[in-house]
C-alpha positions as CSV (number, residue, x, y, z in Angstrom):
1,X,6.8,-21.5,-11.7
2,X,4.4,-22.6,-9.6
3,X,6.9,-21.5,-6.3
4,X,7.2,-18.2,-7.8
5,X,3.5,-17.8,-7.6
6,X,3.1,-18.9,-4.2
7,X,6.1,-16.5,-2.9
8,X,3.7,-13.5,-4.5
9,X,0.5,-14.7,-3.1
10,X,2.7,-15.0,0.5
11,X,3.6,-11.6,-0.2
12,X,0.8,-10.1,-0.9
13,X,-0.8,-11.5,2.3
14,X,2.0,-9.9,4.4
15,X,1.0,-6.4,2.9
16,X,-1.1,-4.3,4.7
17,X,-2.0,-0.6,5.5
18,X,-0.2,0.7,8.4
19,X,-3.0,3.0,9.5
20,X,-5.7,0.3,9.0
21,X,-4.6,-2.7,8.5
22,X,-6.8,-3.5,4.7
23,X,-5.0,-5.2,2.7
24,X,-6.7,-3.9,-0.8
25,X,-4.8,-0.9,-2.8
26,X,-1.9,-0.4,-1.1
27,X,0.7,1.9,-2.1
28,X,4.0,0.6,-2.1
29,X,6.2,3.4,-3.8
30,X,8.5,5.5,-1.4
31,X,7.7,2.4,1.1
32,X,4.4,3.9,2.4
33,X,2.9,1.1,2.9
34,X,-0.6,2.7,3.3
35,X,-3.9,1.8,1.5
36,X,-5.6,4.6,-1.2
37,X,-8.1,5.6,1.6
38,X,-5.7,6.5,4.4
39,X,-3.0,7.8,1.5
40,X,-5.8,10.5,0.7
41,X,-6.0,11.6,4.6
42,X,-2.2,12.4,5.4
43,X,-1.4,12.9,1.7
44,X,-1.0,16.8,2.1
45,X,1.3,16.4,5.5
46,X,3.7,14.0,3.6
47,X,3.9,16.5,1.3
48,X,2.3,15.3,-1.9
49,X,0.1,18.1,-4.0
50,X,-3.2,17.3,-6.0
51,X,-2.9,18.2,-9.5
52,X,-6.2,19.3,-11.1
């Protein structure tokens, strides 16, 4: 178990946002790969819509 948890926390450490490099919220789905902040910037020219 304790390998399992070390292979996660190497992972996580690997992960960061492709625009600025942070490494805190970043969205993996679709392989994006960019942190919330950045997301919210290029959001509409990926092609995403905000719901209200």
């Amino acid at each position: 178990m304790n390998k399992e948890k070390r292979d996660i926390r190497a992972e996580k450490q690997n992960r960061k946002c492709r625009m600025c490099g942070t490494r805190q919220a970043v969205i993996r789905k679709y392989n994006l790969l960019v942190c919330r902040r950045c997301f919210k910037e290029i959001a509409e020219k990926l092609g995403f819509k905000k719901f209200d």
